[in-house]
N, C-alpha and C positions, 0 to 999 in steps of 0.2 A: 612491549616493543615489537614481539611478531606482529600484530596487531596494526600496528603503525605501518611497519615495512611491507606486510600484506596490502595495506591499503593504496602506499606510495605506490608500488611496483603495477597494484591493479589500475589505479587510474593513468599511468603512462601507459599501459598498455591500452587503454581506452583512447587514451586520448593520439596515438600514435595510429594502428588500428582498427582497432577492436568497435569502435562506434559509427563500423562503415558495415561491421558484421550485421545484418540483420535477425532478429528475435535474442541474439547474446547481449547487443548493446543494450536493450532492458533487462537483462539477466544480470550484466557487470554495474549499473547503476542499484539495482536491487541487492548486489552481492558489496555493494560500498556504502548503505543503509544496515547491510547486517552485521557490515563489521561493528559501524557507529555503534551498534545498541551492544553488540559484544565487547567494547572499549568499556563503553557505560557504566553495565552491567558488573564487568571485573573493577573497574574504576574506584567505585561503591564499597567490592569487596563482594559483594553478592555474586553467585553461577548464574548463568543466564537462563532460565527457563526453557525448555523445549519448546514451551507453548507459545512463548512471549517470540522465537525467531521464527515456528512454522507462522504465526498470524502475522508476522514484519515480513518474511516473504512476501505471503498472500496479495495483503496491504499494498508492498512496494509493486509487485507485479502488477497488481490490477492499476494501480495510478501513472505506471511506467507505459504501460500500453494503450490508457485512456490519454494520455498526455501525448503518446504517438499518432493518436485518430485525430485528436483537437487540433493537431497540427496540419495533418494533411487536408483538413477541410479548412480549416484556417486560410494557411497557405495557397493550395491550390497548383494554379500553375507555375509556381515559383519553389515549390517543396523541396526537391532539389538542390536548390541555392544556397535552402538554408541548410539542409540536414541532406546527403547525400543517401544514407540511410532508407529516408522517406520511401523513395523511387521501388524499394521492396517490399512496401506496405500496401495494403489495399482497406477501405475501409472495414470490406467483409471480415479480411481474414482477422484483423483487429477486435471487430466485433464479437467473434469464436475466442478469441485471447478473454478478452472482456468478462464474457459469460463464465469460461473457466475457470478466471481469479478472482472473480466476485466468490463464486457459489466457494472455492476455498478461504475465503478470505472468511465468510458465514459458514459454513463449518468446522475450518476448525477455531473459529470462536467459539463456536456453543459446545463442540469439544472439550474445549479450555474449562469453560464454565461448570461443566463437569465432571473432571478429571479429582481421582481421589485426591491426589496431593492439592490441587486448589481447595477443595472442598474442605481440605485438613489446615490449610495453611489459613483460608478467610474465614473459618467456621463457621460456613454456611454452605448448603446444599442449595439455595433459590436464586446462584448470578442467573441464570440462564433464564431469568425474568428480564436481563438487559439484551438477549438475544436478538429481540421487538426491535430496539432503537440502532442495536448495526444494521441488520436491515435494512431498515428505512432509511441510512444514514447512505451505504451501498446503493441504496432504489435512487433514492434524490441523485445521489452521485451521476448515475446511470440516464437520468430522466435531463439535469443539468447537460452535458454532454450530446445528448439526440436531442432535446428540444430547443436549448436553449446557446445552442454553439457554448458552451463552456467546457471544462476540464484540463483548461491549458495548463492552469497555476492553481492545484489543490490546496495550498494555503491560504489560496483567494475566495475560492469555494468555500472553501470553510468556514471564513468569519464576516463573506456578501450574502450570504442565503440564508434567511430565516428560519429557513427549515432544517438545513443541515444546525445552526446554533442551536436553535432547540432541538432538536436530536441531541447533539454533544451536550448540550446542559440536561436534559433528561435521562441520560444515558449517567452520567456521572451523579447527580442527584439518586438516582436507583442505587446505584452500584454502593457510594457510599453509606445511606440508609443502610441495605443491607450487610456489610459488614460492620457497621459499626460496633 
C-alpha cells in the first residue's frame, strides 16, 4: 500500500508540476518504473534485487532521455506545444544524458552478471557471455535514434527492428542455455 500511495502522490506531483521541472521530469517517470517493479517484485513475495533496480534505473533513464531527443527533433518548432519541458532540452545536452545511461545501463549489467549472489543464485559464473547482446541491443538503440529518427516509442523499437529482435531473442536464448 506505501507502494501505491507513493506512486499516486508521485504522479500528481508530476502531473501538476513536476513535468515542467526539467532533467527531474525523466527522473519522476524513471522513479514511477521503479516503483512498478518494486510493487512486482514484493507482489511475488520476492525482495527486489539491488541489481534488478540499479539496471531499471539505468534502462528507464537512458529511454526517458532518448524519448526526450526523439521528440525535440520530431517536433521541432512546435516542441513547446507539446511538451513545455522540451524548451530546456537541447539535442547536445540529451546526448551527454544519453551516453551516461547507456554506459550505466552496460555496466551495471555486466556487474549483475557477476555478482556473487547471481553467480550463487543461477549457478553459473558465464551470464556475462550475454554482456555482447545488451550492447548491441544499447548500440542499435543509439544508432535507431541518430540515423534513423526513431526512439520515440521503445516498445516500438523493439518489436520493428530486426536487430534489436534478434538481440532480445539471442540474449534470452543465451541466458537461458546457461542457466539451465
Amino acid at each position: 500500500m506505501v507502494i501505491i500511495a507513493l506512486y499516486a502522490v508521485m504522479n500528481l506531483a508530476y502531473s501538476l508540476r513536476l513535468k515542467h521541472v526539467v532533467i527531474l521530469d525523466v527522473f519522476i517517470i524513471a522513479a514511477g518504473f521503479m516503483l512498478r517493479i518494486m510493487a512486482g517484485t514484493l507482489g511475488v513475495g520476492i525482495p527486489p534485487s539491488q541489481w534488478l533496480l540499479l539496471c531499471g534505473l539505468m534502462i528507464t533513464l537512458f529511454l526517458g532521455f532518448a524519448k526526450r531527443r526523439a521528440e525535440i527533433i520530431e517536433l521541432a518548432e512546435t516542441k513547446t506545444a507539446h511538451r513545455k519541458v522540451l524548451a530546456h532540452y537541447s539535442p547536445v545536452l540529451l546526448d551527454k544524458m544519453i551516453v551516461i545511461t547507456a554506459s550505466g545501463v552496460i555496466m551495471s549489467y555486466s556487474l549483475y552478471t557477476m555478482s556473487p549472489e547471481t553467480v550463487h543464485t543461477h549457478g553459473t559464473a558465464n551470464l556475462i557471455y550475454t554482456v555482447p547482446f545488451v550492447m548491441y541491443g544499447v548500440f542499435r538503440y543509439i544508432y535507431q535514434l541518430h540515423q534513423q529518427h526513431g526512439g520515440g516509442d521503445p516498445s516500438r523499437e523493439l518489436v520493428r527492428d530486426p536487430h534489436m529482435v534478434m538481440a532480445v531473442l539471442a540474449w534470452a536464448a543465451v541466458t537461458f542455455w546457461l542457466i539451465r
